[in-house]
N, C-alpha and C positions, 0 to 999 in steps of 0.2 A: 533415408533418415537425415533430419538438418543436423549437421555435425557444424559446432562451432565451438571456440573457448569455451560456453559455457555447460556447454552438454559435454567436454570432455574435460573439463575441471570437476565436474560433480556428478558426474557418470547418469546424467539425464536422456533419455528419449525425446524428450520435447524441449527447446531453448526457452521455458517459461518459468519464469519464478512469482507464486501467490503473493501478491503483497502482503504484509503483515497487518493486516486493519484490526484492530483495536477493536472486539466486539465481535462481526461476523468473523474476521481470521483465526479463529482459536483452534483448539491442537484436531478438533476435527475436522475442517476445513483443511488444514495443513498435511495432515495424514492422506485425504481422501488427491490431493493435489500429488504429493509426493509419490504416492501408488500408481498415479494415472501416467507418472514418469517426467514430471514437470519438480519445483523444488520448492516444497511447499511451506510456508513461513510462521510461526504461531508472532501474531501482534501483540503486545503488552502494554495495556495504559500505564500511565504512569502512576497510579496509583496503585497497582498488582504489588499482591505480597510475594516475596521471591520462593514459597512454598507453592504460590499459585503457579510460575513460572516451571518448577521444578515437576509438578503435574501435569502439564500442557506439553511440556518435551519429553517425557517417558508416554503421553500418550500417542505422540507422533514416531517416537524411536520404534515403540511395538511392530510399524512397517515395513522394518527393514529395511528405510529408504532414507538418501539425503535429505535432510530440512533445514530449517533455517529459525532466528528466533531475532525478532525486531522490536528493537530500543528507542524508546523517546530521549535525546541526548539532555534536552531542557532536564526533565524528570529524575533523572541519575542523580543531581549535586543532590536530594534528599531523599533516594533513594537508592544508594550505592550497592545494596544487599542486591537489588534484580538483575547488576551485571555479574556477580558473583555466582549466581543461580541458575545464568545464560552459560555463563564459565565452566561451570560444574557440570552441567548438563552435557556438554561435549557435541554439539551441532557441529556440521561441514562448517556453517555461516553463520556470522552474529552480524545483524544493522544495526545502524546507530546514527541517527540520523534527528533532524528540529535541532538545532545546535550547534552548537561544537565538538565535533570527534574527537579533537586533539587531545582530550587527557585519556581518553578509551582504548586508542586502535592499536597503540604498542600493547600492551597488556594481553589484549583479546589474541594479537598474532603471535606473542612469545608463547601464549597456550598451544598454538599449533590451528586454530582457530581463523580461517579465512573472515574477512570482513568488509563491510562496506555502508555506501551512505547514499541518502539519495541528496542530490540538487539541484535546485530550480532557479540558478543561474551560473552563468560560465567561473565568477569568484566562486562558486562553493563550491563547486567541480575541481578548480584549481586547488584549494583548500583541503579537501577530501584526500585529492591527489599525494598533497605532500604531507600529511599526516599519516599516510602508507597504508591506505587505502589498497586491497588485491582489485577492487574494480567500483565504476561509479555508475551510480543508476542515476541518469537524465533524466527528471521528472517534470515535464511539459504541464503548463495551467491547465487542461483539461481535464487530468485527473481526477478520481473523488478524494473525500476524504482530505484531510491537512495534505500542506503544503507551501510553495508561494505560488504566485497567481499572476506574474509579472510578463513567461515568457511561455508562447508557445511548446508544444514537442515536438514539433520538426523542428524550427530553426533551433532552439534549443539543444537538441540531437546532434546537429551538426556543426554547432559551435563548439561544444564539448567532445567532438570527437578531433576537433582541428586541435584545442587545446591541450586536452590531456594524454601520456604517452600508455594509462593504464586502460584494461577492457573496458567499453560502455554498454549498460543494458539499458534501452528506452522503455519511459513510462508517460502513462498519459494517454487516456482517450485509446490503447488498443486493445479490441476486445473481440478481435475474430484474424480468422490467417492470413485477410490483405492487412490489417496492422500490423502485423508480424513481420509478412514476407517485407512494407518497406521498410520497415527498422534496420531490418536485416540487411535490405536492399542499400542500406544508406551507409551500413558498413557498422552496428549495434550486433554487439555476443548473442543478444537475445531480448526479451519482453517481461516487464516486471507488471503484472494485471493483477486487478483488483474488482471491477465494475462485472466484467466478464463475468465471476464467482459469485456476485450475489445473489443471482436468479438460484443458484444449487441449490439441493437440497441438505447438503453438506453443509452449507455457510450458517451461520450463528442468526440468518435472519427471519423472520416469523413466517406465516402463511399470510399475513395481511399485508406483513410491508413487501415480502415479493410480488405481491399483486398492483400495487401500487407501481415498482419499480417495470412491470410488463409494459404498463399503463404510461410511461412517461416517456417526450419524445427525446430527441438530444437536444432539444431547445431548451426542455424542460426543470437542467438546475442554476446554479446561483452560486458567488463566490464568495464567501468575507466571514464577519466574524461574529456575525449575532448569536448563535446557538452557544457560544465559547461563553461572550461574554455575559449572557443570561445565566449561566448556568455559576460563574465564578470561575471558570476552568482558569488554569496559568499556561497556557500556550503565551508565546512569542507573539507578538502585534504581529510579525512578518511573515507569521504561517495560519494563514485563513485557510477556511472549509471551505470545499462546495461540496453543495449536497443538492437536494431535490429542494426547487424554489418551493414554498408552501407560503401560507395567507399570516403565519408567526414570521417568517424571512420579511417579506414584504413591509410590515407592517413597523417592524424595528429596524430597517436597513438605512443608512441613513442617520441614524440616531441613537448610536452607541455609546452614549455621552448620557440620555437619559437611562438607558437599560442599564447600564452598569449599575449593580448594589442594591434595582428592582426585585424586590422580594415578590409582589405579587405577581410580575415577571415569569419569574423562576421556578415559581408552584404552580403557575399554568404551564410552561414546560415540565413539570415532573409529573402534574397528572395526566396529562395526555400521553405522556413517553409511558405510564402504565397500563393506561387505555387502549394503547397503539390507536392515537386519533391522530394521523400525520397531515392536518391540515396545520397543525401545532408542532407535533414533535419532529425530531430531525429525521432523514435516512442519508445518511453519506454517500453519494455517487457520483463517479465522472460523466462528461458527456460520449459516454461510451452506450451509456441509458438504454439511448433508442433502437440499441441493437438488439436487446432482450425482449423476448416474445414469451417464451414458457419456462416454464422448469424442466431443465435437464439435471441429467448427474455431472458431477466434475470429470469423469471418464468422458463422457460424449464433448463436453468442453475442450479438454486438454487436445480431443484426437479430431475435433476440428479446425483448432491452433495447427495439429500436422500438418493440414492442405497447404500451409504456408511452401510448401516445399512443390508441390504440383503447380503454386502460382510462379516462384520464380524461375521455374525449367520454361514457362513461354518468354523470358525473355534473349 
């Protein structure tokens, strides 16, 4: 068994924690993560009502197992009720991350409430750090899903483990046990995967768009902020998406200057996002992609995350 920090802070089998992704993360994804012995996360937009919050973690608690529940920090100054409702619910872990931690992470830890943040440079890390952060998730541009887009997760990894004195768990781009093992290898608690999960059958995402996602190689997505700004979203300029490049990325990348306040824009992404026609609509993924071949369960997932421990006994 890989024994590290983080399987022995949160009594895990596997050093894996589900991302929290906003859509496919939700409490059944999180449940099916958590059982498999990894630490499974329910994602909250930032528009979730904190009733919707308080549903999502009693559906995850039914397993008897560690989870976690992740926070838009942007989202909070007008929606203060969903850390309330993260609060209330009593998770191992509350994230809180796109932002600022700093008016959050005392609160969440005087509840008893472990916490953390992801960063995607060596200032947020340090940042994270001294806002008392229990540990910092490294989150490398490869990633899907928000973020920033500036640095690698290797070098990234290894900058923030020079800098900061608290545990780091690397994210970005690992979505099988040789990611794992060099995380680990590099001196990372454990693996924060997201890309990994969305082939399940577990994940929040359709039978069309896992098809799509089998279908695309790791060449196959794109980084920035057109889907955001099409849609009106209030994300931070500094934390773009990648997702699976499509012929709607292409076509506005470059020119988000004119999309912005595009109403006809906007309703050509909202009918295709009901159509599931993802030459148009988004699907969030890292370039982890090209790893995904079929649907499995989050069980066959997590217990191929284990091999991670057969690859570092060769060295």
């Amino acid at each position: 068994m890989l024994d590290t920090w983080l399987t022995d802070t949160f009594g895990l089998t596997v050093p894996v924690i589900g991302a929290p992704m906003a859509g496919p993360g939700e409490g059944g994804l999180a449940a099916a993560v958590s059982a498999a012995g990894g630490l499974g996360m329910v994602g909250v937009n930032a528009s979730r009502s904190a009733a919707w919050v308080t549903d999502q973690a009693a559906a995850v608690r039914a397993v008897g197992r560690p989870f976690g529940i992740g926070l838009m920090a942007w989202g909070l100054a007008d929606r203060p009720e969903q850390l309330d409702a993260a609060i209330a619910a009593r998770p191992p872990l509350i994230s809180i991350s796109f932002g600022s931690p700093e008016p959050y992470v005392a609160r969440v830890r005087e509840a008893g409430i472990r916490v953390t943040a992801q960063a995607g440079t060596v200032e947020e890390a340090r940042r994270a750090e001294a806002a008392g952060v229990d540990f910092v998730v490294a989150r490398g541009a490869e990633g899907g899903g928000h973020g920033r887009g500036e640095v690698a997760t290797l070098p990234l990894l290894q900058s923030v483990l020079d800098a900061v004195a608290v545990p780091v768990v690397g994210a970005g781009g690992i979505a099988g046990p040789r990611g794992l093992a060099a995380v680990l290898a590099a001196g990372a608690a454990g693996a924060w995967v997201g890309t990994a999960l969305l082939g399940c059958a577990e994940a929040g995402t359709s039978a069309t768009a896992r098809r799509r996602l089998f279908d695309t190689a790791e060449t196959g997505t794109a980084y920035g902020r057109v889907f955001d700004v099409a849609q009106g979203l209030g994300w931070p300029a500094e934390y773009g998406g990648r997702a699976l490049r499509n012929a709607f990325f292409d076509a506005w990348h470059g020119r988000l200057h004119e999309l912005a306040g595009n109403w006809e824009a906007a309703e050509q992404l909202r009918r295709a996002r009901a159509a599931e026609d993802y030459d148009t609509a988004v699907i969030y993924a890292g370039e982890g992609v090209g790893l995904l071949h079929r649907e499995r369960s989050v069980a066959e997932v997590l217990a191929e995350f284990a091999g991670a421990e057969e690859l570092l006994r060769r060295f």
